[in-house]
VMD Tcl script that builds the backbone (N, CA, C; Angstrom):
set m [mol new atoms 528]
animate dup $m
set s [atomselect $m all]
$s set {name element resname resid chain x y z} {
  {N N UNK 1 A 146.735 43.575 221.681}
  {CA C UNK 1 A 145.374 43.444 221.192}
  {C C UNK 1 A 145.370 43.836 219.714}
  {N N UNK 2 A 144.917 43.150 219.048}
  {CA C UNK 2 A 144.506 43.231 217.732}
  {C C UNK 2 A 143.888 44.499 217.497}
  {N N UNK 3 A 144.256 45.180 216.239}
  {CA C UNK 3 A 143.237 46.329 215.704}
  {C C UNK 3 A 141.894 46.155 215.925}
  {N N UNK 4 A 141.311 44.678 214.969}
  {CA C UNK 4 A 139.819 44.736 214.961}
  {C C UNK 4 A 139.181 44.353 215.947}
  {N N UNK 5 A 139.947 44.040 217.391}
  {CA C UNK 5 A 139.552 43.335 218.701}
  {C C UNK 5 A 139.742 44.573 219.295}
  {N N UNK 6 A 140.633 45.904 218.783}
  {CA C UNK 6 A 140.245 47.376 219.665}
  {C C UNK 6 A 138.769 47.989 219.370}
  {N N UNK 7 A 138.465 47.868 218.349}
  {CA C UNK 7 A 137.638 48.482 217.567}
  {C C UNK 7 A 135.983 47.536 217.835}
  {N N UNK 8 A 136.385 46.426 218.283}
  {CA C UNK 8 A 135.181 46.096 218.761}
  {C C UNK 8 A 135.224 46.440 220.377}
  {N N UNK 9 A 135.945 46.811 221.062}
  {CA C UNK 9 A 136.155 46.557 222.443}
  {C C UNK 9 A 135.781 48.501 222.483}
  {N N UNK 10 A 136.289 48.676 221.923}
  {CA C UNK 10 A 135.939 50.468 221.829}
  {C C UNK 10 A 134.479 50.179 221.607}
  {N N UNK 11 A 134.002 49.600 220.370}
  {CA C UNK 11 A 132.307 50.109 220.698}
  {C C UNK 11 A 131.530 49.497 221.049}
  {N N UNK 12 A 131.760 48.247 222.358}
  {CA C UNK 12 A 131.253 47.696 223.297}
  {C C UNK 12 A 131.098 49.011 224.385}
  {N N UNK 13 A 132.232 49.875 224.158}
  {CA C UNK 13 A 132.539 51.136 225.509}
  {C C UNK 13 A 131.269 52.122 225.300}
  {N N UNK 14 A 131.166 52.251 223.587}
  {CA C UNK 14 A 130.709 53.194 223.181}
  {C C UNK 14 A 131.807 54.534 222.350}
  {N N UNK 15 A 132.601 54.348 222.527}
  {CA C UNK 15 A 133.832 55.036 222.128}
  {C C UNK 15 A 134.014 54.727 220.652}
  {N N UNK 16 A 134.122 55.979 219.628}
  {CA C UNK 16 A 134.456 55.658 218.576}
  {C C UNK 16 A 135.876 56.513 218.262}
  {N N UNK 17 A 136.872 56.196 218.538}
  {CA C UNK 17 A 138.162 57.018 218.562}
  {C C UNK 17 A 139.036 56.463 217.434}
  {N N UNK 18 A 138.575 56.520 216.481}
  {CA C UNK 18 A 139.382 55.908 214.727}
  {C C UNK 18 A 140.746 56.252 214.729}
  {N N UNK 19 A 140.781 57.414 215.253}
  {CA C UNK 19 A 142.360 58.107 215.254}
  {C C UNK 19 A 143.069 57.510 216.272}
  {N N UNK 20 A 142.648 56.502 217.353}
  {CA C UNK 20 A 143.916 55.869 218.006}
  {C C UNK 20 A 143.838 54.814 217.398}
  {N N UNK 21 A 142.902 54.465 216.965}
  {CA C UNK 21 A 143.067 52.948 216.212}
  {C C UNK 21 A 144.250 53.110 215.582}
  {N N UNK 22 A 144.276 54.186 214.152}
  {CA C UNK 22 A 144.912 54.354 213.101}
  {C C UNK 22 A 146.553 54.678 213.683}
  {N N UNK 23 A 146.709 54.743 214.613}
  {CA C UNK 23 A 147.903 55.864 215.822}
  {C C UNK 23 A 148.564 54.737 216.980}
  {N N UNK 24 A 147.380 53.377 216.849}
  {CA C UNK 24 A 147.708 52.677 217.598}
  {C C UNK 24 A 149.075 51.261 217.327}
  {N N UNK 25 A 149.826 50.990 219.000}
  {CA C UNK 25 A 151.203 50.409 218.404}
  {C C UNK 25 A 150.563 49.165 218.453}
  {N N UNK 26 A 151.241 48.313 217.273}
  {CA C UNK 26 A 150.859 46.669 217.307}
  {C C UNK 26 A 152.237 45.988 216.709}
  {N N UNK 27 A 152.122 44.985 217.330}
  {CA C UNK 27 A 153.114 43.968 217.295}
  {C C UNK 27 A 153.340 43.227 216.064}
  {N N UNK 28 A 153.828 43.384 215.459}
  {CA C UNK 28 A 153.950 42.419 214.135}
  {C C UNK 28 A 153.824 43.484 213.089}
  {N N UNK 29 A 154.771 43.109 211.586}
  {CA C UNK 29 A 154.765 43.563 210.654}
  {C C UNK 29 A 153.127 43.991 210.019}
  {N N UNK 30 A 152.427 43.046 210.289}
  {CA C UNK 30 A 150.399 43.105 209.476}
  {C C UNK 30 A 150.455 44.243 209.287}
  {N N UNK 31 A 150.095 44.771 210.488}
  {CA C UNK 31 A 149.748 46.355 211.274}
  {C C UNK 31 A 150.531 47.290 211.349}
  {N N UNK 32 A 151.343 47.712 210.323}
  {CA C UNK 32 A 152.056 48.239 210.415}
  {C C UNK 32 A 151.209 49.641 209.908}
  {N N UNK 33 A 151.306 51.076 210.421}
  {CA C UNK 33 A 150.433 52.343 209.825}
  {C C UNK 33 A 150.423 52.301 208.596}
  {N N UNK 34 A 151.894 52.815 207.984}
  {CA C UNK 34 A 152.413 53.004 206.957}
  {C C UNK 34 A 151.611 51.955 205.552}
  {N N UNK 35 A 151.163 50.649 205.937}
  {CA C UNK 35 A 150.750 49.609 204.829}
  {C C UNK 35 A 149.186 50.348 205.016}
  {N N UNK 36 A 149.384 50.349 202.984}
  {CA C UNK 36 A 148.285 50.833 202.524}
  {C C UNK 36 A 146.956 50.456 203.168}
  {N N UNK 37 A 146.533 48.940 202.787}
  {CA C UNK 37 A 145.801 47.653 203.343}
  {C C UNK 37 A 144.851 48.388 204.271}
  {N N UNK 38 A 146.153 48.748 205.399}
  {CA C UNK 38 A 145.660 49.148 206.801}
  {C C UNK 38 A 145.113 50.337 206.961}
  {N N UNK 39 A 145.266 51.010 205.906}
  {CA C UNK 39 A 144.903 52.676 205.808}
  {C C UNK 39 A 143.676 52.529 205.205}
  {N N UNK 40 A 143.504 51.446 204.187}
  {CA C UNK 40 A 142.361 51.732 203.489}
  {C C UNK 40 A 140.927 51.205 204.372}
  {N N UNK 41 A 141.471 50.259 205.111}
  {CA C UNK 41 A 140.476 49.938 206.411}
  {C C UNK 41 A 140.748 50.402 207.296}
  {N N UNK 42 A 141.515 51.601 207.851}
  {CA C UNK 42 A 141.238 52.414 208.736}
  {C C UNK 42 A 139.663 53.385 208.387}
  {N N UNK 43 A 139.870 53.944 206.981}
  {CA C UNK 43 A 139.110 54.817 206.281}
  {C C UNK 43 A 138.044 54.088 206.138}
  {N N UNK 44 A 137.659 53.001 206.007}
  {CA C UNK 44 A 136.517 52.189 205.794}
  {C C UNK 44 A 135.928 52.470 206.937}
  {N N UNK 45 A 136.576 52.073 207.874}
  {CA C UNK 45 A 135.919 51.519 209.536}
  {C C UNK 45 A 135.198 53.308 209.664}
  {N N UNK 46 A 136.030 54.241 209.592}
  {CA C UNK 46 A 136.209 55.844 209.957}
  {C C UNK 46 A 134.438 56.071 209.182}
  {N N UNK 47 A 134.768 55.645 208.107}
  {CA C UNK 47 A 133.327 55.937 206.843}
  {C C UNK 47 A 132.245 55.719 207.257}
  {N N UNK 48 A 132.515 54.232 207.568}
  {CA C UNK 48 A 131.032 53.556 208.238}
  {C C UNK 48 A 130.363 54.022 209.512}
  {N N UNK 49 A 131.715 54.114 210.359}
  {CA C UNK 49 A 131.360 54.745 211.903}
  {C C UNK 49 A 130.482 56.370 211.522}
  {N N UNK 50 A 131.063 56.817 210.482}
  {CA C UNK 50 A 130.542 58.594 210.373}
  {C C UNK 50 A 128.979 58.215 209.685}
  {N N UNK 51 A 128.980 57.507 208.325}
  {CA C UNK 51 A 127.766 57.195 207.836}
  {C C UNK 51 A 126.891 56.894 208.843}
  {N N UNK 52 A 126.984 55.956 209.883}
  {CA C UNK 52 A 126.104 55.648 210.964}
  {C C UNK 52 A 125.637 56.772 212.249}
  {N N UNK 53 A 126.390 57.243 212.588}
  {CA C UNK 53 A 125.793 58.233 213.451}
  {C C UNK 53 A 125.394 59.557 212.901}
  {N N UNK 54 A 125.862 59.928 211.664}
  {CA C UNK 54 A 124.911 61.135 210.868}
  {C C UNK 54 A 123.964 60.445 210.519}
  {N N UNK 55 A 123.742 59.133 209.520}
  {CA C UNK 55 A 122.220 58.406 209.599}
  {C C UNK 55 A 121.485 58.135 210.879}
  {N N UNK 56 A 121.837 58.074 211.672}
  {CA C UNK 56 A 121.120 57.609 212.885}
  {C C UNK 56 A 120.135 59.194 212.990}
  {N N UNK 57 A 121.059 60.446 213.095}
  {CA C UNK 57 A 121.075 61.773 213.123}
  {C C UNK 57 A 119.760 62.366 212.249}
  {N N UNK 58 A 120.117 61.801 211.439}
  {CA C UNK 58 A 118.665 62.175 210.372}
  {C C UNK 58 A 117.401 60.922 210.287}
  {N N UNK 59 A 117.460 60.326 211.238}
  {CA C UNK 59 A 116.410 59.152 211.460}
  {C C UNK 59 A 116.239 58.256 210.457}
  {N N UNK 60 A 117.815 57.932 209.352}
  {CA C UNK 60 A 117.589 57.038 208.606}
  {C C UNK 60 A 118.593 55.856 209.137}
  {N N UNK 61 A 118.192 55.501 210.587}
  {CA C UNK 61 A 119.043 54.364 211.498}
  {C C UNK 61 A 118.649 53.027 210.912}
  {N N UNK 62 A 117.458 53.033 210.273}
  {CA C UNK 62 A 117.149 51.412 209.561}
  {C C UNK 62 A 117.822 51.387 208.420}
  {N N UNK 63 A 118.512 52.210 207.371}
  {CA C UNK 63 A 118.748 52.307 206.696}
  {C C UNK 63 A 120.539 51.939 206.034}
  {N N UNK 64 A 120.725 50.352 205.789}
  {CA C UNK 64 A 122.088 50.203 205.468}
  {C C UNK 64 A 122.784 50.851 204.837}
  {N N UNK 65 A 124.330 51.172 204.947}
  {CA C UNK 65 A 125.070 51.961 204.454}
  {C C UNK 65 A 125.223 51.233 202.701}
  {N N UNK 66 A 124.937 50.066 202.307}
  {CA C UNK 66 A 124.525 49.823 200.960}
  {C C UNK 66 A 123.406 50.110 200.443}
  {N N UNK 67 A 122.282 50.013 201.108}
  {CA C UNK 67 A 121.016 50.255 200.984}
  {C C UNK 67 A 121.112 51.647 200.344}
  {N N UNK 68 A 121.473 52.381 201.194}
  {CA C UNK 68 A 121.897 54.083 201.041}
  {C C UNK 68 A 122.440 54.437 199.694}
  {N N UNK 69 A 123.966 53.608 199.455}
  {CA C UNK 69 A 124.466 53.792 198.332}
  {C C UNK 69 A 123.189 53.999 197.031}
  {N N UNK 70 A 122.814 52.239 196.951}
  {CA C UNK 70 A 122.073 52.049 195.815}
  {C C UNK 70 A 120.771 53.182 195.793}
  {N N UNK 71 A 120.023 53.252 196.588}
  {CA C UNK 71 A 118.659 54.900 196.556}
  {C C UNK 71 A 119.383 55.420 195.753}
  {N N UNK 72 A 120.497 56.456 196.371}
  {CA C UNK 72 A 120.761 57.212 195.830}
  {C C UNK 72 A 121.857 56.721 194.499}
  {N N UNK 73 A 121.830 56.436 194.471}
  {CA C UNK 73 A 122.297 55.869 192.831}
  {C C UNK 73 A 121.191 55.946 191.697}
  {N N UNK 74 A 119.887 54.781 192.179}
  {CA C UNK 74 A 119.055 55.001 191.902}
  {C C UNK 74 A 118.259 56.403 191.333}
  {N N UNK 75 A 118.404 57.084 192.500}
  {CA C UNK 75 A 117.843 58.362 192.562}
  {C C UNK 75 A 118.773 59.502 191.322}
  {N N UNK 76 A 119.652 59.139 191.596}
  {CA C UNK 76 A 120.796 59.791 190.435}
  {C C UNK 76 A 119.871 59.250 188.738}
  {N N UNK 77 A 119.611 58.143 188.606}
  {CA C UNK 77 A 119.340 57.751 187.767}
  {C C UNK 77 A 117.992 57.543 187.214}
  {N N UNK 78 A 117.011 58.210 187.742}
  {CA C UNK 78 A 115.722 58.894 187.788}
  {C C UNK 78 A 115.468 59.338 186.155}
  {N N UNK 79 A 114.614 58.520 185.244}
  {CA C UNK 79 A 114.273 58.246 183.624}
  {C C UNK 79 A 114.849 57.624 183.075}
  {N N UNK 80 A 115.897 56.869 183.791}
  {CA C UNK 80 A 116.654 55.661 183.135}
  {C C UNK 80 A 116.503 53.996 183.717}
  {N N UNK 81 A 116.316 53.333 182.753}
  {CA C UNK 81 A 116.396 52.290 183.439}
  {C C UNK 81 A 117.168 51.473 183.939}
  {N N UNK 82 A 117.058 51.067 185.142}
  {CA C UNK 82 A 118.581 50.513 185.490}
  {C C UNK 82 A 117.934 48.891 186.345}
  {N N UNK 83 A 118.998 47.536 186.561}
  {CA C UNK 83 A 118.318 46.471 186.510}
  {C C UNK 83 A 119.190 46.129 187.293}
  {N N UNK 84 A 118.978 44.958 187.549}
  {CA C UNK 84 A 119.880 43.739 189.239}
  {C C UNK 84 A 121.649 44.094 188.503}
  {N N UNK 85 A 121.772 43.848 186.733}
  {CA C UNK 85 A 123.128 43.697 186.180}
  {C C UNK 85 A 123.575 44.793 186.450}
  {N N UNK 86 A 122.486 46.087 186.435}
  {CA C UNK 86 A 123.331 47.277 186.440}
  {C C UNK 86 A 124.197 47.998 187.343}
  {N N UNK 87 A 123.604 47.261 188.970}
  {CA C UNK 87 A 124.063 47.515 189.987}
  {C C UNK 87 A 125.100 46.490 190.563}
  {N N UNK 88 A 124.807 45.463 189.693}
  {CA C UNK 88 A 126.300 44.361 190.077}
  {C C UNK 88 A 127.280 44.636 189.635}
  {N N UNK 89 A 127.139 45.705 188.284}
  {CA C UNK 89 A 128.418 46.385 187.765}
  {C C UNK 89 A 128.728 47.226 188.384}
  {N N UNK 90 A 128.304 48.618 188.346}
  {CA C UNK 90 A 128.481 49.732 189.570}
  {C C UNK 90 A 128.967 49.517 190.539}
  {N N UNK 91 A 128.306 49.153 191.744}
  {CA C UNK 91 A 128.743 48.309 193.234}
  {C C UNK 91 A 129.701 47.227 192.879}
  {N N UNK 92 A 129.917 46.808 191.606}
  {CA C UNK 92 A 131.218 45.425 192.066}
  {C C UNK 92 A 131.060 44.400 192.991}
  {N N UNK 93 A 129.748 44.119 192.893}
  {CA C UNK 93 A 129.293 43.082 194.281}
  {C C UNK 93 A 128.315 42.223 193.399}
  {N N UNK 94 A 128.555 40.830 193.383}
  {CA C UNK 94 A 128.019 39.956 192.964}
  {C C UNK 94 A 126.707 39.461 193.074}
  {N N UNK 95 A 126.090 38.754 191.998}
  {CA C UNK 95 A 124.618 38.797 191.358}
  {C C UNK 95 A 124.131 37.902 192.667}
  {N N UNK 96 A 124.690 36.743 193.724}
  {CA C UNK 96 A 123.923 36.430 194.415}
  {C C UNK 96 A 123.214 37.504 195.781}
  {N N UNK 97 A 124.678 38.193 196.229}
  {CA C UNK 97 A 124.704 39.996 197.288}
  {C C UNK 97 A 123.770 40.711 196.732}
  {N N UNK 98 A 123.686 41.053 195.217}
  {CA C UNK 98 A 122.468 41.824 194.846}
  {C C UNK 98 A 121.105 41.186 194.930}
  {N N UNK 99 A 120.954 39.930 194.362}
  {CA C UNK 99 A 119.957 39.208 194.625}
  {C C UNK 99 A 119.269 39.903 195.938}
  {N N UNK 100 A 120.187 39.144 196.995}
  {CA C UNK 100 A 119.561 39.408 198.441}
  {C C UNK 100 A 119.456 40.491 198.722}
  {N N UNK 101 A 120.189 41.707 198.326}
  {CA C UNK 101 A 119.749 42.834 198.630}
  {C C UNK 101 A 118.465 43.450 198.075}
  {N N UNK 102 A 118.385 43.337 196.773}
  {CA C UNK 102 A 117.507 43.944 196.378}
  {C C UNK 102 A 115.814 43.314 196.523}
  {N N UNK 103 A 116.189 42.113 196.974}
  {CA C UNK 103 A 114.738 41.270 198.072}
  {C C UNK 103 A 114.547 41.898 199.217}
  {N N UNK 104 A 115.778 42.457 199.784}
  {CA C UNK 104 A 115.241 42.997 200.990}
  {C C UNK 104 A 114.777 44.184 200.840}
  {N N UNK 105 A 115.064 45.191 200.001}
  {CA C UNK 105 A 115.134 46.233 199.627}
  {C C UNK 105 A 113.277 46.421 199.164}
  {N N UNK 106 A 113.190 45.742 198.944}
  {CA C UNK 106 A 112.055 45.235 198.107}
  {C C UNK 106 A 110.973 45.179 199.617}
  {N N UNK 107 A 111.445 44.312 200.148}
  {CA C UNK 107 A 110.872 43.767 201.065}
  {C C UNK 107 A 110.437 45.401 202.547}
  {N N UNK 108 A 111.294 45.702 202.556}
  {CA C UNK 108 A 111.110 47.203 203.053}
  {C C UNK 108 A 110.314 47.884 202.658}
  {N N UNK 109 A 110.379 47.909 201.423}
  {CA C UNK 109 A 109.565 49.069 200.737}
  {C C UNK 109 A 110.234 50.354 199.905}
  {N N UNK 110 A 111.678 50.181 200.084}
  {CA C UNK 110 A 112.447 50.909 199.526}
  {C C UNK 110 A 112.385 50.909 197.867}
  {N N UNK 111 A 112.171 49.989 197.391}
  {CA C UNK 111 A 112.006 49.867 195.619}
  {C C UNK 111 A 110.919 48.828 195.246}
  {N N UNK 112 A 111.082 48.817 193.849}
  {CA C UNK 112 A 109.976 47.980 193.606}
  {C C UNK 112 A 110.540 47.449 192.080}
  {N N UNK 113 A 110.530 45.993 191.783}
  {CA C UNK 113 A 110.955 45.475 190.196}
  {C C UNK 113 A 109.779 45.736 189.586}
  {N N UNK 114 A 109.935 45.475 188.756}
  {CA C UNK 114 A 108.663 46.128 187.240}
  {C C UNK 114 A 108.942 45.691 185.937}
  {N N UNK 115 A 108.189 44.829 185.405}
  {CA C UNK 115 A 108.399 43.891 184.666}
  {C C UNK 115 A 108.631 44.903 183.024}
  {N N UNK 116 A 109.823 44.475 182.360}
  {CA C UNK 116 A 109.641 45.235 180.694}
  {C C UNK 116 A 109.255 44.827 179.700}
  {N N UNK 117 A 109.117 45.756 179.026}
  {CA C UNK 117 A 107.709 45.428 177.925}
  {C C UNK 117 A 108.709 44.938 177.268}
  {N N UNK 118 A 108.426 43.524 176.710}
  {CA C UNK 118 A 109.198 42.543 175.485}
  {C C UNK 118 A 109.888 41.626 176.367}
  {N N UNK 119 A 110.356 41.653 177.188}
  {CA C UNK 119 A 110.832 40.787 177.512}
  {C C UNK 119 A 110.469 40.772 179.790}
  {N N UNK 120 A 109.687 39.456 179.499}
  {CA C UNK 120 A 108.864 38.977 180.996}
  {C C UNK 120 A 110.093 39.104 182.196}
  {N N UNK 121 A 111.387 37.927 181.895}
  {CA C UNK 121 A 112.363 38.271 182.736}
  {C C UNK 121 A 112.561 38.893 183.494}
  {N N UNK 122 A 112.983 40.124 182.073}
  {CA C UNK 122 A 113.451 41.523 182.784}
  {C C UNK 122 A 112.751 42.384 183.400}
  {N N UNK 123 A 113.205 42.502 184.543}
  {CA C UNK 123 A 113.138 43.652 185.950}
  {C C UNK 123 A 113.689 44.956 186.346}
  {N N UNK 124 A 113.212 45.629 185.693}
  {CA C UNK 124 A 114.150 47.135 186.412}
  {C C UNK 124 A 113.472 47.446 187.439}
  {N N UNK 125 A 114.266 48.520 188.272}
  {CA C UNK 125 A 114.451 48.334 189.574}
  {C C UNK 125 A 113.864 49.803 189.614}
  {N N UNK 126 A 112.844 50.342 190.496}
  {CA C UNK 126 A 112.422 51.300 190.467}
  {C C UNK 126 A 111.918 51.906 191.974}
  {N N UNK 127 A 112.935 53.175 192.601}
  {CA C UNK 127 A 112.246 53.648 193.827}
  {C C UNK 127 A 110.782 53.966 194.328}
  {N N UNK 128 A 110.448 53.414 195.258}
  {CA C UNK 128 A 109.302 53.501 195.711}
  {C C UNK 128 A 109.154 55.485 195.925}
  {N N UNK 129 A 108.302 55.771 196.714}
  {CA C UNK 129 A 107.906 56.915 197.396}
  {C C UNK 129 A 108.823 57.161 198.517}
  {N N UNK 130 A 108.619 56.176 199.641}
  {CA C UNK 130 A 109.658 55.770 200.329}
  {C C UNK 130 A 111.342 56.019 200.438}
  {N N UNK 131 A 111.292 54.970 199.071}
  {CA C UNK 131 A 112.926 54.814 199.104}
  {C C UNK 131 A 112.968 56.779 198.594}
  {N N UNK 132 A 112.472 57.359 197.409}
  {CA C UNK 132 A 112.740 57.977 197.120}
  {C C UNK 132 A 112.949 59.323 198.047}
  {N N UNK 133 A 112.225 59.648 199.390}
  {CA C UNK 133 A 112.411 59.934 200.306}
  {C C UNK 133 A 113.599 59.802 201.070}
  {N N UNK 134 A 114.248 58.596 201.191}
  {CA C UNK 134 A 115.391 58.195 202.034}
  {C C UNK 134 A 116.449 59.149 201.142}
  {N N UNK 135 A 116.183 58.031 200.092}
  {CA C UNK 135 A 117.161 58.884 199.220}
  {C C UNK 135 A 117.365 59.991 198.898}
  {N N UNK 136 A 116.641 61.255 199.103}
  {CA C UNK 136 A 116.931 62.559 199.155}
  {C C UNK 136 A 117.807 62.638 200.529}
  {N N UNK 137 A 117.291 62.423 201.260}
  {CA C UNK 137 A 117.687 62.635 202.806}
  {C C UNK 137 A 119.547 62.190 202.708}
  {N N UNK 138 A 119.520 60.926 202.752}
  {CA C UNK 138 A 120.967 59.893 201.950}
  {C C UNK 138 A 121.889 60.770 201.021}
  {N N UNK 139 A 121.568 61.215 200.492}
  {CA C UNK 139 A 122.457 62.241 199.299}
  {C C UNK 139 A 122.609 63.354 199.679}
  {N N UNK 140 A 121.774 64.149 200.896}
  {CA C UNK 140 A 122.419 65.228 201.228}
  {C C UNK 140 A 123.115 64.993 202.554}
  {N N UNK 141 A 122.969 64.100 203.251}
  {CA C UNK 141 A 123.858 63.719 204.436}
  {C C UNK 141 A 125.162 62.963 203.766}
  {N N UNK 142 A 125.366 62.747 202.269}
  {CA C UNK 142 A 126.287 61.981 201.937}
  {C C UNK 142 A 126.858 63.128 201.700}
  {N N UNK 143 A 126.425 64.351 200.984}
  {CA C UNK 143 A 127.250 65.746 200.567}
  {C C UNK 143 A 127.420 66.230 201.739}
  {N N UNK 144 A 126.825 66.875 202.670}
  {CA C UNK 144 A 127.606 66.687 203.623}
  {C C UNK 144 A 128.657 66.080 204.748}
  {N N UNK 145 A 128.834 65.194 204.472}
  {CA C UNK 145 A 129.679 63.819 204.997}
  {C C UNK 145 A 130.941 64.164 204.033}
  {N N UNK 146 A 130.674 64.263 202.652}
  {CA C UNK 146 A 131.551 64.414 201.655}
  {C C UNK 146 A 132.429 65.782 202.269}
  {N N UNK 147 A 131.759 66.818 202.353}
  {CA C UNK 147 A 131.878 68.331 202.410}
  {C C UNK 147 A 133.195 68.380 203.415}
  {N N UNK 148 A 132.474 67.641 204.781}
  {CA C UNK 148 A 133.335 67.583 206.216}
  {C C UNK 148 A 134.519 66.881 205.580}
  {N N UNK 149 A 134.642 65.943 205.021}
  {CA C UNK 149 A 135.660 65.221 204.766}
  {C C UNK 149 A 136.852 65.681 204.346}
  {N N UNK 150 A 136.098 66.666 203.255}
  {CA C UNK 150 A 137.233 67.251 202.117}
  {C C UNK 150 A 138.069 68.590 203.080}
  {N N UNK 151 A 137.123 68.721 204.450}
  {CA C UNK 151 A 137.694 69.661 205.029}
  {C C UNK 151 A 139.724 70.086 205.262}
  {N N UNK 152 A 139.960 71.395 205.213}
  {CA C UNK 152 A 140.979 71.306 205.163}
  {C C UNK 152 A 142.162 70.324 204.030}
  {N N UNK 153 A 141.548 70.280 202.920}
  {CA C UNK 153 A 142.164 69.371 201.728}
  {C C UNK 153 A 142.089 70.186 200.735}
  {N N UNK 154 A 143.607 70.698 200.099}
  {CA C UNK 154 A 143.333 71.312 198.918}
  {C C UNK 154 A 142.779 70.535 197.721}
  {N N UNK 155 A 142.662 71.266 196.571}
  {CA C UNK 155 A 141.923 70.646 195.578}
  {C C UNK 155 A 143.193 69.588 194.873}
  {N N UNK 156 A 144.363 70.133 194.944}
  {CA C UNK 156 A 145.237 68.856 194.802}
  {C C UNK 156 A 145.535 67.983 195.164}
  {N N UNK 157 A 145.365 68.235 196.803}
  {CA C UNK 157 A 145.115 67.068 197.384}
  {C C UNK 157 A 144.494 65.996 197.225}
  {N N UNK 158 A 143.221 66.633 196.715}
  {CA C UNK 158 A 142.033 65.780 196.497}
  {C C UNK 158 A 142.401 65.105 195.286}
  {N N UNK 159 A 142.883 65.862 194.217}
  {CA C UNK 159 A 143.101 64.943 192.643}
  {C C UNK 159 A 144.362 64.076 192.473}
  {N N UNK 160 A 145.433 64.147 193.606}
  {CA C UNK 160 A 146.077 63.170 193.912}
  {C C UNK 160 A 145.780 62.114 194.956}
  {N N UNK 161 A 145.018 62.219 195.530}
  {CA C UNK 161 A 144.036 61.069 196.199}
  {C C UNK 161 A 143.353 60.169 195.495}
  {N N UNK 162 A 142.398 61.083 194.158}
  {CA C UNK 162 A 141.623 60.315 193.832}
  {C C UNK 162 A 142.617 59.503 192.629}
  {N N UNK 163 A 143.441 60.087 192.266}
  {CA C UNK 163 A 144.605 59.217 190.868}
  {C C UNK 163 A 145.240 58.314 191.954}
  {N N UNK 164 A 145.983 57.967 192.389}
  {CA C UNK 164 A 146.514 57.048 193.345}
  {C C UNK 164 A 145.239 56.107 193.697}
  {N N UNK 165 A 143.933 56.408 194.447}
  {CA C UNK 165 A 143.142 55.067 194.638}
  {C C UNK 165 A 142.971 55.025 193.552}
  {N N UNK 166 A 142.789 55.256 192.135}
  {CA C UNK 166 A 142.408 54.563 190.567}
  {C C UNK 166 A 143.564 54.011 190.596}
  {N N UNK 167 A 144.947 54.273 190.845}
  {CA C UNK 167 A 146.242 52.983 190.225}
  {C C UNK 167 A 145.807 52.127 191.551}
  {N N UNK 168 A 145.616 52.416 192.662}
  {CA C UNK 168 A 145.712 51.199 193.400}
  {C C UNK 168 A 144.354 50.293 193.167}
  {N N UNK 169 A 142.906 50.647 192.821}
  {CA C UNK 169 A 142.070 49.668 192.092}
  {C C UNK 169 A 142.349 49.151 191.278}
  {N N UNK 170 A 143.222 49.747 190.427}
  {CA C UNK 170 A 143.430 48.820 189.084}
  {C C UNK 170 A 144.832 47.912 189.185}
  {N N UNK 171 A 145.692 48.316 190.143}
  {CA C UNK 171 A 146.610 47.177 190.992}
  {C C UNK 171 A 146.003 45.975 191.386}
  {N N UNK 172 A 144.723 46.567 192.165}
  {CA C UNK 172 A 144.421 45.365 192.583}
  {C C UNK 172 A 143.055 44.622 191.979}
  {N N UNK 173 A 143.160 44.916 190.887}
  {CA C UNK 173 A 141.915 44.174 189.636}
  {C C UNK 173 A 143.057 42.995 188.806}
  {N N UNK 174 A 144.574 43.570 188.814}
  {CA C UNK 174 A 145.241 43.013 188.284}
  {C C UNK 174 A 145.983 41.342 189.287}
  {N N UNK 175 A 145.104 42.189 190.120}
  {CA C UNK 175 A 146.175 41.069 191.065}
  {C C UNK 175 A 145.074 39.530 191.275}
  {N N UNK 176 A 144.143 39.909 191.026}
  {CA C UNK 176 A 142.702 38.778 191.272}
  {C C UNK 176 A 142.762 37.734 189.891}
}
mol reanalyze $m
mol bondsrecalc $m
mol representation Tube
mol addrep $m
């Protein structure tokens, strides 16, 4: 059985067990532990699964794990103006993904565009009451999420973690 055919078959069960995924034997070179690839979507799948049931936890279950990001980004950025370009740079996710997100986003009630003085176009992107709410909530379940994570990780650990994923982003900026 395929990794991503365990991982759906696990949470058809209800079972979220990341660590046999990551532990689990598969046939063929793909899947091999050891390949980065597979580690970095082990940690993805691990992220999302944790983001979701601590959001669920704090009753922000409507609330996408992008959705989340951008608030609190947003919220980070509270007297500044920031616009659809600013978050296609940041996030690395393209102007049509932002488009739709930030319609829906919109559409929720989470933010609101707001037209700038001189130029009609332009839209900055501004938290509602709402979003700004989530987004407190979002940033401290993310520091905590963060907190648990770093558990048991020295601080070198951590600064050779984070230098290694910067050569491997920029490996793979080079490789596109």
């Amino acid at each position: 059985m395929f990794v991503y055919e365990l991982f759906e078959h696990k949470q058809e069960r209800g079972e979220q067990d990341v660590e046999a995924l990551v532990h689990s034997d598969c046939d063929g070179d793909m899947f091999e532990n050891e390949k980065i690839g597979h580690i970095i979507r082990m940690l993805h799948v691990a992220f999302k699964q944790r983001f979701i049931v601590c959001g669920t936890a704090e009753g922000l279950d409507e609330v996408t794990m992008m959705h989340g990001w951008i608030m609190v980004y947003l919220y980070g950025c509270r007297g500044t103006e920031v616009y659809q370009k600013t978050i296609e740079t940041q996030f690395n996710i393209s102007r049509s993904t932002v488009t739709a997100i930030v319609q829906l986003m919109e559409k929720k009630g989470y933010i609101s565009r707001e037209a700038v003085e001189g130029d009609a176009r332009l839209k900055k992107i501004v938290l509602t009451r709402q979003g700004t709410e989530i987004a407190v909530k979002t940033k401290a379940m993310l520091d905590r999420l963060d907190r648990d994570l770093m558990e048991n990780i020295s601080n070198e650990e951590r600064e050779t973690f984070c230098e290694v994923s910067q050569k491997l982003i920029r490996n793979m900026e080079r490789c596109t």
